[in-house]
C-alpha positions in Angstrom: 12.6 1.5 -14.7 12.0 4.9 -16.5 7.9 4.7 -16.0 6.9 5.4 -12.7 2.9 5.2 -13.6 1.0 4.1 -10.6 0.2 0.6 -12.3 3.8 -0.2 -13.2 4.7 0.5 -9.5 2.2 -2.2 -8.8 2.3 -4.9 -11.5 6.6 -4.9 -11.9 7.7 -3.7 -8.1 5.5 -4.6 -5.6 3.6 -7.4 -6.4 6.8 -9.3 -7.1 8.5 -8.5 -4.2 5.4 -9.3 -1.7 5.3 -12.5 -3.7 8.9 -13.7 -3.1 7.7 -13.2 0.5 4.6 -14.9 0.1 5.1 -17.3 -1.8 2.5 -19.5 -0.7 -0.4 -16.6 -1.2 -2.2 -14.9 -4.1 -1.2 -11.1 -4.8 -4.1 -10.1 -7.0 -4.6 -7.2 -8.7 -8.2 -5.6 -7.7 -7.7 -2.1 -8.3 -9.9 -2.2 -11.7 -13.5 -3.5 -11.1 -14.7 -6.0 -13.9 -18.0 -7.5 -14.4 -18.2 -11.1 -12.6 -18.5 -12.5 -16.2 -20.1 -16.0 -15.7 -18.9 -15.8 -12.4 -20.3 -14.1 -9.4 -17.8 -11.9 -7.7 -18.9 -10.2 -4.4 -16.2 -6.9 -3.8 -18.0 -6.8 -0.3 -15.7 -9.4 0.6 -12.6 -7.0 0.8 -13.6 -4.0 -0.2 -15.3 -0.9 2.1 -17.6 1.4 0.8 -16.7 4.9 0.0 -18.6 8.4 0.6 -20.6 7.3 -2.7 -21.4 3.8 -1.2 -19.3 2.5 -3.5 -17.5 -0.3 -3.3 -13.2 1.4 -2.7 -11.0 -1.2 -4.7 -7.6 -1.3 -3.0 -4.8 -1.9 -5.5 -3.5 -5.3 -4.2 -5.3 -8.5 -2.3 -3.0 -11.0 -0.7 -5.2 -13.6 -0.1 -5.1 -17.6 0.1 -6.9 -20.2 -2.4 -8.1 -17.1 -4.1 -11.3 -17.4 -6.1 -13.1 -15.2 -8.0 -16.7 -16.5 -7.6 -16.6 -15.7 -4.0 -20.6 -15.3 -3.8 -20.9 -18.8 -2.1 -20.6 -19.1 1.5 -18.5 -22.2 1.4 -16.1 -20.1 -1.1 -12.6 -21.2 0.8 -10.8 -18.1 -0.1 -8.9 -16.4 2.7 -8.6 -12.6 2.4 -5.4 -11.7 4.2 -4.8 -8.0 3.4 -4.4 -5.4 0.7 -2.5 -3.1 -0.4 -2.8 0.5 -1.4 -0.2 2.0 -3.9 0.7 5.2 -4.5 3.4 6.2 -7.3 6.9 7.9 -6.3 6.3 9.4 -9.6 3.1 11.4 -7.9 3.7 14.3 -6.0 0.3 14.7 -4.6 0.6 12.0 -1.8 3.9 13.5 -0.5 4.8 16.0 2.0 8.0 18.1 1.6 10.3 19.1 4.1 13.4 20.9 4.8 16.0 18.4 6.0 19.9 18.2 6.9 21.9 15.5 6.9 25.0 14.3 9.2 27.1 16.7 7.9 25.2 19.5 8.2 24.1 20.0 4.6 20.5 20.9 3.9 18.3 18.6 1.9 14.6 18.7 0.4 12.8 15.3 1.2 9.9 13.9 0.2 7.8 11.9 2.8 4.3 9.2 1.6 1.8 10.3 3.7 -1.4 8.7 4.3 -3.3 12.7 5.7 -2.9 14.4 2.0 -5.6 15.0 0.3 -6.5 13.8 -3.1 -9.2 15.7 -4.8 -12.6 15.6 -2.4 -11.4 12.7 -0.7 -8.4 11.5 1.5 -5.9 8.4 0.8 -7.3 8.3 5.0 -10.9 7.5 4.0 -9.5 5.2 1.6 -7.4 3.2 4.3 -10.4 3.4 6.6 -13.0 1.7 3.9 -10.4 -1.2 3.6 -10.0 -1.3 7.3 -13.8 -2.0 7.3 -13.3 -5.3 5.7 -9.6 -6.4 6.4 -7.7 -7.1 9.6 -4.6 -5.4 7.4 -3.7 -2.6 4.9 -0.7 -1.7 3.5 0.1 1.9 1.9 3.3 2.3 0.4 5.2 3.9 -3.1 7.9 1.4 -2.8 10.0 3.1 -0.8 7.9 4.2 2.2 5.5 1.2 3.9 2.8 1.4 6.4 1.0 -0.8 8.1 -2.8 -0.2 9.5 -4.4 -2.7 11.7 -7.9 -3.5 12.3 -9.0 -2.2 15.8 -6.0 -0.3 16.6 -6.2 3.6 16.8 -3.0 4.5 14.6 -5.3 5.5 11.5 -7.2 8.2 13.6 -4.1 9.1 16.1 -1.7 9.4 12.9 0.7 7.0 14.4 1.0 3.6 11.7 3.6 1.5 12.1 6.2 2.7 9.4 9.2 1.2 7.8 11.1 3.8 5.6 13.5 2.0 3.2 15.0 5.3 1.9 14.3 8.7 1.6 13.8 10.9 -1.8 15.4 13.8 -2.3 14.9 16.9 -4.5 18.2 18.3 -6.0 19.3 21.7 -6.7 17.7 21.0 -10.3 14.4 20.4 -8.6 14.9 16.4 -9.7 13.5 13.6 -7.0 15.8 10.6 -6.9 16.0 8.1 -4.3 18.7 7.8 -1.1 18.5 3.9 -0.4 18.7 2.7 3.0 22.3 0.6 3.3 21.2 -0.8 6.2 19.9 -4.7 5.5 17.9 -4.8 9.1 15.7 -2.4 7.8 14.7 -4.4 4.8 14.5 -7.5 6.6 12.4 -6.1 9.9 9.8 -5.0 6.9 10.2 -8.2 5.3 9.7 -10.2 8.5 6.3 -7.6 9.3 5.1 -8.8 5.7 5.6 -12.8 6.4 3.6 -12.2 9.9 0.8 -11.4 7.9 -0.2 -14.8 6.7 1.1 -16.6 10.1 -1.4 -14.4 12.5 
């Protein structure tokens, strides 16, 4: 896939792959509020407020018997996560280091990461909204994933659970490409942290 847009990311990469994880839940797209129509949504439900007291749309809900007239209090809808995404086709979001590899040879990376700044606000006060309202939140471009839990200090003591499927790289030419992880266990211990999700 040429088109590394921020919605493509979403719609064609991740939502698919959380899907074939979890299969039994709903992966619905919330990142672009809509009027409830003839329904009546409430955003309160999984959504924190920002610095505006706004409601912060995350990007993805992984919920269970989703619904979106939620208003009710019988409404059986289960709200299991969400997800913030960030493009690897965005370098705002990344940090960029000087690296070497087992052989010695130097390397620019570039590493997702949840502190940079993004305009007057923070992907950080983002992640804490959703926290607000959801046990879970995942952040990830694809290729990096973290994980933020509800009442544990990694958000404020920078230390997320992480799972790094491969590392991108800037050429000589200045290009980015991506250095895949061979390892399967890696893929599969992120995979198995995913399927906990809906069994906790």
């Amino acid at each position: 896939m040429n088109d590394l847009r921020e919605c493509m990311v979403q719609d064609f990469v991740i939502a698919p792959f959380l899907k074939s994880i979890l299969p039994k839940c709903d992966i619905i797209p919330v990142d672009i509020k809509v009027s409830s129509g003839s329904g009546k949504h409430n955003y309160g439900k999984y959504c924190g407020k920002g610095p505006n007291e706004k409601y912060w749309t995350p990007d993805l809900c992984i919920a269970q018997d989703w619904r979106w007239d939620n208003e009710e209090d019988e409404c059986p809808t289960s709200y299991i996560a969400v997800v913030e995404i960030k493009s690897v086709g965005d370098s705002s979001n990344y940090i960029v280091s000087n690296t070497k590899d087992r052989k010695g040879k130097s390397f620019r990376d570039k590493t997702l990461n949840y502190l940079k700044d993004i305009g007057n606000s923070s992907v950080k006060n983002e992640i804490e909204a959703h926290l607000s309202k959801n046990k879970t939140v995942l952040f990830t471009d694809g290729v990096t994933w973290y994980f933020f839990e509800k009442n544990e200090k990694a958000l404020e003591e920078n230390k997320a659970e992480m799972f790094e499927l491969g590392i991108r790289i800037i050429d000589e030419k200045k290009f980015d490409h991506i250095k895949w992880n061979e390892s399967e266990k890696r893929y599969n211990d992120l995979k198995e942290k995913i399927k906990a999700l809906c069994e906790s």
